[in-house]
C-alpha positions as CSV (number, residue, x, y, z in Angstrom):
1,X,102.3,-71.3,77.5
2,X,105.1,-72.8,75.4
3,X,105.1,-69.3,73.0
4,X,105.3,-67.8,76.1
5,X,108.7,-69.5,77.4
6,X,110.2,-69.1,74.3
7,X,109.8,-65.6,73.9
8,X,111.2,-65.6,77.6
9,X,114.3,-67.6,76.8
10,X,114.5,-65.8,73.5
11,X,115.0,-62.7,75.7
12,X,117.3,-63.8,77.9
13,X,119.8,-64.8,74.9
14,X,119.9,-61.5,73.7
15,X,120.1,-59.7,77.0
16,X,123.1,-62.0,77.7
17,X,124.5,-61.4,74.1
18,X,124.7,-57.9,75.2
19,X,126.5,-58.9,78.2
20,X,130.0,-59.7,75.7
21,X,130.3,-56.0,75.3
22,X,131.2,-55.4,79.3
23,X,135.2,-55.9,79.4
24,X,135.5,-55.9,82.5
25,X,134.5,-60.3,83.1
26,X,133.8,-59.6,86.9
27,X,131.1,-57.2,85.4
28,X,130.1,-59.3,82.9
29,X,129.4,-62.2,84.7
30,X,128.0,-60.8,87.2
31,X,125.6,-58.7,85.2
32,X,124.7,-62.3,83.5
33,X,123.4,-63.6,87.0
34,X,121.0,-61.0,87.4
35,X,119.8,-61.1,83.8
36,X,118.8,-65.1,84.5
37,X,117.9,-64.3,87.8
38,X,115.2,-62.0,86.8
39,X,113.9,-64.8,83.6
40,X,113.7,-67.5,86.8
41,X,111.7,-64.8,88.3
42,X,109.0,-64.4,85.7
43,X,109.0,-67.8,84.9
44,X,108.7,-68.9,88.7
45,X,105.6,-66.1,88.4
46,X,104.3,-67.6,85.6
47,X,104.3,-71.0,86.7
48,X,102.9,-70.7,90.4
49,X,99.5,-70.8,89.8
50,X,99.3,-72.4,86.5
51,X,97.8,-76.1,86.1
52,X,99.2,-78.0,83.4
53,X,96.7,-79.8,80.9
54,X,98.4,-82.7,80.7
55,X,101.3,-85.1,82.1
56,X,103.1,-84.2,79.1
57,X,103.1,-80.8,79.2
58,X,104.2,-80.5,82.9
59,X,107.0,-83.3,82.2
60,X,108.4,-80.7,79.2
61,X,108.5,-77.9,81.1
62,X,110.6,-79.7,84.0
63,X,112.9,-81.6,81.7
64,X,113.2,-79.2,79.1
65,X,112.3,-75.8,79.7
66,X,113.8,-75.4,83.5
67,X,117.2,-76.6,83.0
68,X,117.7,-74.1,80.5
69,X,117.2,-71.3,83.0
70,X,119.4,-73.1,86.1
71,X,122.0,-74.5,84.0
72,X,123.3,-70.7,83.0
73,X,122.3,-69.1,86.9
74,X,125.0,-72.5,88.5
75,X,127.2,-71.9,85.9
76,X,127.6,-68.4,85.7
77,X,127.7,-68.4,89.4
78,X,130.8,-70.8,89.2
79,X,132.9,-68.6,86.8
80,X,131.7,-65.6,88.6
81,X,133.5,-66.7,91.8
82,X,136.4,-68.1,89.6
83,X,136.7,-64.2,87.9
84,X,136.9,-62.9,91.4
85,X,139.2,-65.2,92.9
86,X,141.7,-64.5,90.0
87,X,141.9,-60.8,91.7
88,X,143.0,-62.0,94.5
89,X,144.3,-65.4,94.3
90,X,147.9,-66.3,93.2
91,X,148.6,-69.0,90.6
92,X,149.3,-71.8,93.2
93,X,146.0,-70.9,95.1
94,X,143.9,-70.9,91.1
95,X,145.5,-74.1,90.5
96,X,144.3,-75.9,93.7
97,X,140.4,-74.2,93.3
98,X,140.6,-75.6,89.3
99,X,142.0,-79.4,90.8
100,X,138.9,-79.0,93.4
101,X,136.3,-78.0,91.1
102,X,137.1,-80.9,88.7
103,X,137.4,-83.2,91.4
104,X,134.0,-82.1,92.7
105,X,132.4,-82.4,88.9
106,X,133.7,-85.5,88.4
107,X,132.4,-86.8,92.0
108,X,128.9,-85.4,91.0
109,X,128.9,-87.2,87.7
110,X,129.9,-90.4,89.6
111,X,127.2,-90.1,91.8
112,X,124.8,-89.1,89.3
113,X,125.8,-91.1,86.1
114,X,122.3,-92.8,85.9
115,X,120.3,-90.0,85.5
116,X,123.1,-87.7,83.1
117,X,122.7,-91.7,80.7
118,X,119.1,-91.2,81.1
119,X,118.9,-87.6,80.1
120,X,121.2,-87.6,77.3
121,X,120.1,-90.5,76.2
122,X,116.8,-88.7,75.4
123,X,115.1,-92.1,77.2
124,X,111.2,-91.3,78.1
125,X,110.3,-94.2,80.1
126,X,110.7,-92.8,83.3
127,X,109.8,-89.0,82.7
128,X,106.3,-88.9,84.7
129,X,108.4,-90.0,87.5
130,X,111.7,-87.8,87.2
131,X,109.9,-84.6,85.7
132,X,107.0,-83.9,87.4
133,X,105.8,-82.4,90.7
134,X,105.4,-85.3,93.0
135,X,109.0,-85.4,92.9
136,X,109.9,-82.3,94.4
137,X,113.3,-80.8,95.8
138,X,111.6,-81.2,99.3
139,X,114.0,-78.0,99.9
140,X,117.3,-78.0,98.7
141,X,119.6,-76.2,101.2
142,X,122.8,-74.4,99.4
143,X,123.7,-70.8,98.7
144,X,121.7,-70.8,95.4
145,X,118.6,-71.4,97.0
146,X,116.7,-68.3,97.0
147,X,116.3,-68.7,93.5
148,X,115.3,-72.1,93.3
149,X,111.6,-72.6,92.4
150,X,110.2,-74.8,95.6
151,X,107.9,-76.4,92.8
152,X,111.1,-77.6,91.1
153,X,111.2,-81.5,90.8
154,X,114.9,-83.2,92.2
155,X,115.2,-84.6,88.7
156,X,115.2,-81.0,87.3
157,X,117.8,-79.8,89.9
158,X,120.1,-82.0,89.1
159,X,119.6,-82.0,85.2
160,X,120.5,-78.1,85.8
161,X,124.1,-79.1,87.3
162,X,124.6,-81.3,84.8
163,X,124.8,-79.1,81.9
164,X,126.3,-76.5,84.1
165,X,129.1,-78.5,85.1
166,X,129.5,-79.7,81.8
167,X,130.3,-76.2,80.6
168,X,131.9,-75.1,84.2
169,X,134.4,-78.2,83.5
170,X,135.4,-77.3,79.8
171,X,135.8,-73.7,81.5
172,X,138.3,-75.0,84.2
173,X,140.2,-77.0,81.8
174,X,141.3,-74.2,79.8
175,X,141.6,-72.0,83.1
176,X,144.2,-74.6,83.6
177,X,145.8,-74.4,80.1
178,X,146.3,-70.9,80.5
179,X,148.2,-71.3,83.5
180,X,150.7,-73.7,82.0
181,X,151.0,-71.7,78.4
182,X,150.3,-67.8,79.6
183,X,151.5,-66.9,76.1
184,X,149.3,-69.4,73.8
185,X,146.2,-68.2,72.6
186,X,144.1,-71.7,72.3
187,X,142.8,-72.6,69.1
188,X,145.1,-70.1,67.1
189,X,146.5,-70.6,64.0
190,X,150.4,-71.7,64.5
191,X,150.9,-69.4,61.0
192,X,149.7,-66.3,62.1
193,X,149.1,-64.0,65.2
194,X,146.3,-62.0,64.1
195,X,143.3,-62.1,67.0
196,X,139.9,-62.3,65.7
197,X,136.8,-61.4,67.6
198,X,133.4,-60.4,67.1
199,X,133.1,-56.7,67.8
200,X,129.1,-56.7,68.0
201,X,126.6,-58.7,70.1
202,X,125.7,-61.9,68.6
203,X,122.6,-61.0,68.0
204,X,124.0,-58.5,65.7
205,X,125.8,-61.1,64.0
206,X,123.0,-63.3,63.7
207,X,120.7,-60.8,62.1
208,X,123.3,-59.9,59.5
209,X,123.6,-63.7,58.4
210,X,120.0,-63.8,57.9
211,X,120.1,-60.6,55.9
212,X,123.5,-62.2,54.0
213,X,121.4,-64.9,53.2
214,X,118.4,-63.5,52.0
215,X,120.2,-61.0,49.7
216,X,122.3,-64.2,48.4
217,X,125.5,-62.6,48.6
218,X,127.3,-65.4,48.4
219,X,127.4,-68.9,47.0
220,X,129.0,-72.0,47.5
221,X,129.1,-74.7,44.1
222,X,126.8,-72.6,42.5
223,X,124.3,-72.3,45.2
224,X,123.5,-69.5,47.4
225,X,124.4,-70.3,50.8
226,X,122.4,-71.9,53.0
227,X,122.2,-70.0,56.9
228,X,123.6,-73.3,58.7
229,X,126.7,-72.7,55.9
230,X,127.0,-69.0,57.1
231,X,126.5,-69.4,60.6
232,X,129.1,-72.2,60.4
233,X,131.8,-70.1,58.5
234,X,131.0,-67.0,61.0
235,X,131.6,-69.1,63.8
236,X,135.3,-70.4,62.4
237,X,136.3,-67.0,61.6
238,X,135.1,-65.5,64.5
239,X,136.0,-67.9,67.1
240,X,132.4,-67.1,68.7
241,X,129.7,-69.6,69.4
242,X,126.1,-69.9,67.9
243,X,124.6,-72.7,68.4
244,X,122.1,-70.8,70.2
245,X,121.5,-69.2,66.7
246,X,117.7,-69.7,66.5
247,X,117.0,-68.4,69.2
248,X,118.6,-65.3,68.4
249,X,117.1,-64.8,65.3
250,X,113.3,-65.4,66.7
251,X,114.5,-62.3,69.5
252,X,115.6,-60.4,66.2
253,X,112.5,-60.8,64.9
254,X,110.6,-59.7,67.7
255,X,112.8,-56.9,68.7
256,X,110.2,-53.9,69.9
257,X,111.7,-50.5,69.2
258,X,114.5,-51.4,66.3
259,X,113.6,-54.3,63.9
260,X,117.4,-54.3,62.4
261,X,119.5,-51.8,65.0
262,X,123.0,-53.1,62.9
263,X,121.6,-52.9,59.2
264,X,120.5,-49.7,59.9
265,X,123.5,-48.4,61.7
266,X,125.5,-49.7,59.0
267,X,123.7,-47.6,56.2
268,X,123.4,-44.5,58.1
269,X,127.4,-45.1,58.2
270,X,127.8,-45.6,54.6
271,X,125.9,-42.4,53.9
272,X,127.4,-40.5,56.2
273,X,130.7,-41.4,54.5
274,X,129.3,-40.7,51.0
275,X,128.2,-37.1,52.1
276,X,131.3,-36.4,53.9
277,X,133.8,-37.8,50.5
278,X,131.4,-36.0,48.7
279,X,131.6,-32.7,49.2
């Protein structure tokens, strides 16, 4: 079963990858809810009638495997609502939703501070009672409901929030910036004004690292780079994230139709261009 939650996460990344290519973040984020909406699905189908063979296996899938799914659906149902208020919603009206939120997130970790010690922590002793099913949600009542597995333990539920609002807070706080400083582009080089972005999904990026790497195209102090080295220097030039890296590169890997889409786009290019300046 564990393969088989993997793959499904693994698939999820990549769907949501693709999502960076929708302009449009109203769009984007709201095509990111349904693409964890339907993951919860299968893995709410999965999991209905399955029995777990041990304690420990049922405790990993409820503090480990769950939170991944919720955490994105709470958060990207957050910054959804925050994308469409902005259409609406004038600067003194964001400014009072961002003061609330954070007010609210800090209020939850208050209340919650001994389980978000306990969980990031990585502490054990208590798992068999946090993360597993006789401590059920006993039905949790809010909007996000009808997506909320009834087998899901409390413990779970609120792990879910607390990487979501760990995210959704960072999110607000530069929501906030860019309210004070509409000009400044965060995290840009005072020297220069050039903006750099990644043009492809990420998975795209990930598989060409891999390929980088493999073809040892480049070394550093003699030595061909390592993938944590590339994926770190693609990340600072690129102002993208992957720390979700592996799990790209296992969906790469067990892509269906296309086993390297952008290496294969990328030579069909160069011969194209050879033909054409060839003639």
């Amino acid at each position: 079963m564990q393969e088989v939650f993997q793959q499904l996460q693994a698939n999820m990344e990549l769907s949501l990858e693709e999502t960076n290519l929708i302009p449009d973040p109203v769009d984007r984020y709201g095509r990111c809810i349904k693409v964890v909406c339907q993951a919860i699905d299968e893995i709410k189908g999965l999991i209905s009638s399955y029995i777990f063979q041990t304690a420990d296996e049922e405790i990993h899938y409820f503090k480990d495997i769950c939170p991944v799914f919720y955490s994105k659906h709470f958060y990207f149902t957050k910054i959804y609502d925050i994308e469409l208020l902005k259409r609406s919603a004038g600067k003194k009206n964001l400014r009072w939703k961002y003061d609330h939120d954070l007010r609210e997130i800090e209020l939850f970790f208050i209340q919650n501070q001994g389980l978000t010690k306990y969980f990031y922590g990585s502490l054990t002793y208590l798992d068999e009672q946090l993360f597993t099913r006789r401590n059920g949600h006993q039905g949790i009542v809010e909007d996000l409901s009808p997506v909320i597995d009834p087998n899901l333990t409390l413990s779970t539920y609120k792990v879910s929030w607390i990487i979501a609002n760990q995210k959704y807070r960072s999110y607000l706080q530069k929501e906030l910036h860019r309210l004070d400083h509409p000009t400044e582009y965060i995290g840009d080089n005072k020297t220069r004004k050039d903006v750099i972005s990644l043009g492809v999904s990420k998975s795209y990026l990930a598989e060409e690292i891999v390929a980088i790497q493999l073809a040892e195209l480049i070394y550093v102090n003699g030595q061909p780079a390592s993938l944590a080295w590339l994926t770190e220097q693609a990340e600072l030039l690129l102002h993208t994230d992957l720390k979700d890296f592996k799990s790209l590169d296992y969906a790469n890997r067990n892509r269906k139709k296309e086993l390297t889409p952008l290496l294969t786009s990328m030579i069909k290019k160069y011969m194209d261009r050879a033909n054409r300046l060839n003639k």
